[in-house]
TORSERO-42475 format. One record per residue (C-alpha): residue in one letter; residue number from 1; z, x, y. Coordinates in Angstrom, 1 decimal, m for minus. Example, Ala and Ser with C-alpha at 12.3 -4.5 7.8 and 13.67 -1.06 7.14 Angstrom:
<atoms>
{atom A,1,{7.8,12.3,m4.5}}
{atom S,2,{7.1,13.7,m1.1}}
</atoms>
This chain:
<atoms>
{atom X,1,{15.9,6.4,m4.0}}
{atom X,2,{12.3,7.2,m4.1}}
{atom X,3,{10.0,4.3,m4.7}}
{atom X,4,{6.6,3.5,m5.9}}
{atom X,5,{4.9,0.5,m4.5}}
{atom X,6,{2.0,m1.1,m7.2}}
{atom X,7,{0.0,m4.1,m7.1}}
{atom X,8,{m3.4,m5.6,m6.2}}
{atom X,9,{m5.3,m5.1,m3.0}}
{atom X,10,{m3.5,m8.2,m0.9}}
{atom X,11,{m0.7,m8.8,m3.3}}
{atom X,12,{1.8,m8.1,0.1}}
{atom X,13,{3.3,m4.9,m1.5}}
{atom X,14,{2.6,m2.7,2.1}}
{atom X,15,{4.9,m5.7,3.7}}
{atom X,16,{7.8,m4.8,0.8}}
{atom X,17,{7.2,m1.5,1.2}}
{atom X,18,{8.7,m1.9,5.0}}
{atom X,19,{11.2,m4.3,4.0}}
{atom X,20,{12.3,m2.1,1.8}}
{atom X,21,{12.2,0.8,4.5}}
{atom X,22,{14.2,m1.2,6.6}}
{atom X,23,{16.9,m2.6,4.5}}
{atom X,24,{17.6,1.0,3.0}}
{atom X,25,{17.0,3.6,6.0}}
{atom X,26,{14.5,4.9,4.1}}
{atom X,27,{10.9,6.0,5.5}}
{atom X,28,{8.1,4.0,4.5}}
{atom X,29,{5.4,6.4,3.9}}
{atom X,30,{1.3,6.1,3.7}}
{atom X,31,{m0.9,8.2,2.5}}
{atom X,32,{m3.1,7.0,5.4}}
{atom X,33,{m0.6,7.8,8.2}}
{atom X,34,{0.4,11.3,7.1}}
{atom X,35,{m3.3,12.3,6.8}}
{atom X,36,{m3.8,11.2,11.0}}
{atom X,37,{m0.3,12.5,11.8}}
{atom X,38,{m1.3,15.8,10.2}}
{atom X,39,{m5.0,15.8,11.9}}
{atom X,40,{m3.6,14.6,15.0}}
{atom X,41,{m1.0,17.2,14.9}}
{atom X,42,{m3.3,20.3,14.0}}
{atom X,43,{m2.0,21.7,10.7}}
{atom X,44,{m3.1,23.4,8.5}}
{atom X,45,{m3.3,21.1,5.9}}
{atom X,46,{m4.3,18.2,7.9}}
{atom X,47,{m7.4,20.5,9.0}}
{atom X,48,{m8.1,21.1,5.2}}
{atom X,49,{m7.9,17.3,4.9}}
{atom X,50,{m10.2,16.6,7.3}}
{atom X,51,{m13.0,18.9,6.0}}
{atom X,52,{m13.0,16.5,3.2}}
{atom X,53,{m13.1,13.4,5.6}}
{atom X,54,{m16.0,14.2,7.9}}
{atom X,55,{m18.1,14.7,5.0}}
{atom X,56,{m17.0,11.0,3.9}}
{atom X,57,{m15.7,12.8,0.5}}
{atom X,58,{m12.1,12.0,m0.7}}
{atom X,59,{m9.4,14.6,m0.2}}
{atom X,60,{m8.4,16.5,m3.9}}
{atom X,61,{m5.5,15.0,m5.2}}
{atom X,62,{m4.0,18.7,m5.4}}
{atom X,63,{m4.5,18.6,m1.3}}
{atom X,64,{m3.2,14.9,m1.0}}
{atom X,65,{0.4,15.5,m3.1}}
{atom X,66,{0.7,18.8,m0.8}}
{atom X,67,{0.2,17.1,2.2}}
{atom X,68,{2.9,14.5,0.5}}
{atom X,69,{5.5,16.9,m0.1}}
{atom X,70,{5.2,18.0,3.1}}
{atom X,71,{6.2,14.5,4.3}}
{atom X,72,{8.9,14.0,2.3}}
{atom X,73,{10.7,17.4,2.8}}
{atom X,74,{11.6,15.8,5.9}}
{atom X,75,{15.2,15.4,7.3}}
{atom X,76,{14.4,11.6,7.0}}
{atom X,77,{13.5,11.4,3.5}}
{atom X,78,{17.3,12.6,2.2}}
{atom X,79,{18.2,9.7,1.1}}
{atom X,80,{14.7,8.6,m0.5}}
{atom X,81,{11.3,7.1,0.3}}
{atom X,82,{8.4,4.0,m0.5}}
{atom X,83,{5.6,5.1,m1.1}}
{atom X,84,{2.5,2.7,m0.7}}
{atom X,85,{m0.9,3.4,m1.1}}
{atom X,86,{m0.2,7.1,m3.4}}
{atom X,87,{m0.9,7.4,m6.6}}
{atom X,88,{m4.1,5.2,m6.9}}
{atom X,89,{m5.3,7.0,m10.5}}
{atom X,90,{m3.5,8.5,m13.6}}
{atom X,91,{m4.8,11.9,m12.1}}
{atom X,92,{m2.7,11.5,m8.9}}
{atom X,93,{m0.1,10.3,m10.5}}
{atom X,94,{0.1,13.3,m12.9}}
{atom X,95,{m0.6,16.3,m9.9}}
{atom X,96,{2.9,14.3,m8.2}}
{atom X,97,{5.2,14.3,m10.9}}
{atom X,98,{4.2,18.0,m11.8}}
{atom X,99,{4.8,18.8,m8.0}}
{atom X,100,{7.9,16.7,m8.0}}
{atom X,101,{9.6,18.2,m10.8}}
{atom X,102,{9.0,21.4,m9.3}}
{atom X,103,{11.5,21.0,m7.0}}
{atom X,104,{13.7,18.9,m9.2}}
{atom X,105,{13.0,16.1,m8.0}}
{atom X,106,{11.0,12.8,m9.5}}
{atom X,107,{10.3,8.5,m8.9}}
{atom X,108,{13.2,6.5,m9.4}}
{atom X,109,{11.2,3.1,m9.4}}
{atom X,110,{8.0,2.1,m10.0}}
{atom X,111,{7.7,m1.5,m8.2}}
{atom X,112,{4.5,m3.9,m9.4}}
{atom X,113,{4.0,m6.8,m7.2}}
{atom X,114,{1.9,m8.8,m9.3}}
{atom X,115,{m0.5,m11.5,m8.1}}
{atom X,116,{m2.9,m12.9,m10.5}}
{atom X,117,{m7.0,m11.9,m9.0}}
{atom X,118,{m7.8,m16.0,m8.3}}
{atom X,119,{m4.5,m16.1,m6.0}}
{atom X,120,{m5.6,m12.9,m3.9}}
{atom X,121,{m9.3,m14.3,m3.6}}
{atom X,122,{m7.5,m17.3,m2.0}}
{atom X,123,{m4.9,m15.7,m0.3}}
{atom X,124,{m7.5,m13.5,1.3}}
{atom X,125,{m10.9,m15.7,1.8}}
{atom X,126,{m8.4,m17.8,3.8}}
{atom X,127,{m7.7,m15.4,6.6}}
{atom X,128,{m9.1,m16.0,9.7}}
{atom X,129,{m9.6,m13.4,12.8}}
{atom X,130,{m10.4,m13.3,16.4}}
{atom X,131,{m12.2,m10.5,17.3}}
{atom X,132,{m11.7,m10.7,20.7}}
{atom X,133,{m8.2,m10.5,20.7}}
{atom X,134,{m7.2,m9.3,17.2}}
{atom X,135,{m5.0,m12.2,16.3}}
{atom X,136,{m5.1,m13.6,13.1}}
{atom X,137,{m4.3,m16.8,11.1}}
{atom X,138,{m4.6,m17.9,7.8}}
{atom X,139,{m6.2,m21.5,6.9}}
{atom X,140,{m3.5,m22.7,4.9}}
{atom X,141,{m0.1,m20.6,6.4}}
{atom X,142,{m0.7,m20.3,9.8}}
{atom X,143,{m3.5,m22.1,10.8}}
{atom X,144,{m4.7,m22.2,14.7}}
{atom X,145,{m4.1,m25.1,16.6}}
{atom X,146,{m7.6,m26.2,16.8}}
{atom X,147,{m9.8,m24.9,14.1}}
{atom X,148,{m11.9,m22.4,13.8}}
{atom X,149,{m10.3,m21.8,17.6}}
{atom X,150,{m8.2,m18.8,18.4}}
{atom X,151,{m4.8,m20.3,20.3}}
{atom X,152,{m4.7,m17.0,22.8}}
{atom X,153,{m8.0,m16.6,24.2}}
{atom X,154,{m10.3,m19.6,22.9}}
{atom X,155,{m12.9,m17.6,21.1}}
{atom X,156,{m13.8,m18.5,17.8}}
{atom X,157,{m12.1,m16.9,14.5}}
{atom X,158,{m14.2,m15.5,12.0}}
{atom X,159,{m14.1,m14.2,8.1}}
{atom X,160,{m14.0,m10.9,8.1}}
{atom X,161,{m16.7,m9.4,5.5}}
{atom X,162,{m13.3,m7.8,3.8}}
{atom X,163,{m12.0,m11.0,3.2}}
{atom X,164,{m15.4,m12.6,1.7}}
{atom X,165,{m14.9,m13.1,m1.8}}
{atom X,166,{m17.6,m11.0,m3.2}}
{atom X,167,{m15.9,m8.2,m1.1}}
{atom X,168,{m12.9,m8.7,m2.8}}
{atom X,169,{m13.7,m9.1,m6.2}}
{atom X,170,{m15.3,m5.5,m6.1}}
{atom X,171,{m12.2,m4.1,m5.1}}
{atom X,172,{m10.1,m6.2,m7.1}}
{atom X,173,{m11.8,m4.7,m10.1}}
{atom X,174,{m11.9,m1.5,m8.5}}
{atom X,175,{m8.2,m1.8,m8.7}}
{atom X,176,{m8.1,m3.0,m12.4}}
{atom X,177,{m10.2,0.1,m14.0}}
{atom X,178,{m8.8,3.1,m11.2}}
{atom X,179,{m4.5,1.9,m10.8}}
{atom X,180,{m3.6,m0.6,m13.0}}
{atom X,181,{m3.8,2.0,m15.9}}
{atom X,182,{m0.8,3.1,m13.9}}
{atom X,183,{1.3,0.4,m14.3}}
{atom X,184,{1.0,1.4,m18.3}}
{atom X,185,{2.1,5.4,m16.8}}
{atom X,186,{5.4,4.2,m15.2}}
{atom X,187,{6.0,1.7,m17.8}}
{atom X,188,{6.2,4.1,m20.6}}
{atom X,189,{8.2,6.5,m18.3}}
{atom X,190,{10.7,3.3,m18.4}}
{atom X,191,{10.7,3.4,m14.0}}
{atom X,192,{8.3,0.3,m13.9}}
{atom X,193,{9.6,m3.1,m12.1}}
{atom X,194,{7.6,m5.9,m12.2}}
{atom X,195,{8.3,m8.9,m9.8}}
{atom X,196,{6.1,m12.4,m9.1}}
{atom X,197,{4.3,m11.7,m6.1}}
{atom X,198,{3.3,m15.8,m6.2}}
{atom X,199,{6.8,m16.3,m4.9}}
{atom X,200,{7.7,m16.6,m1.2}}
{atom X,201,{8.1,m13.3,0.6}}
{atom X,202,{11.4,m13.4,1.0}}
{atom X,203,{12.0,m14.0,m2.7}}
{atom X,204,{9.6,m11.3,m3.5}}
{atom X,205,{12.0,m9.0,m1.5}}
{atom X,206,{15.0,m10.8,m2.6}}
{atom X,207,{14.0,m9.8,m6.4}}
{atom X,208,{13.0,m6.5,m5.3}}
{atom X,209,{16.3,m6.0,m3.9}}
{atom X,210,{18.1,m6.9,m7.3}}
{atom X,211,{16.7,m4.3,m8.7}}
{atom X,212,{17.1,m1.9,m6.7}}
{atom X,213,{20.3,m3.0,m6.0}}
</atoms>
């Protein structure tokens, strides 16, 4: 079962994806985490990678899906895989099926967690963070004690300029032109999923899990 993971920056899809890893014995692989395993680790193509990186430019998608199929010829992929953060672009999406089918192999499911922009602006300009002791809260779900008052070390919580909505309607729309064109991709490949990612998180997964079944 190899899986695809969509959906707007904040949408909650990274906390599927590991739901998902768990429930099924399946790895839950970022693209983020396999490029600082392989740096950390030396290789070859991690030191390819991070040519790219230092210079602050992004890694070739060729590069990226190689460093990808690396990862999942792993023992611990056998039995499938989430992928979250990979493809971002129609390009990258392309370059991994190509490489896929390759070694006859290809996506089983495309999953789209889909949370309307004014709900993520919300969700997110509501989170609040301590950054003296890393904890966070959010306004509305799990709000501190006291406000504006972290409850484990008494400093005050803070909006992180991530979470300010200007910052995220630029990369809310960064999303709509770059990787919602890929939610078209899958869909027309017949592997796309969509599920409400209003719902509660455990409904989210619960609907998830139907599908998959």
């Amino acid at each position: 079962m190899k899986i695809i993971m969509l959906g707007v920056p904040g949408a909650g899809k990274g906390t599927q994806a590991k739901m998902i890893a768990d429930k099924y014995h399946v790895p839950h692989i970022s693209t983020g985490d396999i490029f600082r395993a392989n740096i950390k680790n030396g290789t070859e193509l991690g030191m390819e990678a991070k040519k790219y990186m230092d210079q602050g430019l992004l890694v070739p998608d060729e590069l990226t899906v190689k460093i990808l199929l690396d990862r999942v010829a792993k023992n611990d992929c056998e039995n499938g895989y989430v992928l979250d953060g990979f493809p971002r672009t129609i390009p990258q999406a392309e370059v991994l099926d190509k490489a896929l089918a390759e070694i006859n192999d290809k996506i089983d499911f495309a999953i789209n967690v889909d949370v309307p922009d004014e709900n993520i602006i919300r969700r997110m300009g509501g989170r609040r963070a301590c950054l003296s002791c890393g904890a966070t809260y959010h306004v509305e779900h799990i709000p501190p004690k006291k406000e504006g008052i972290c409850d484990a070390c008494g400093k005050e919580l803070v909006l992180r300029d991530d979470d300010k909505p200007e910052t995220v309607g630029n990369r809310l729309d960064v999303y709509h032109k770059q990787t919602q064109p890929l939610i078209d991709f899958y869909n027309a490949k017949g592997i796309l999923k969509t599920v409400d990612g209003t719902a509660d998180m455990k409904d989210v997964f619960a609907a998830i899990v139907s599908i998959l079944g």
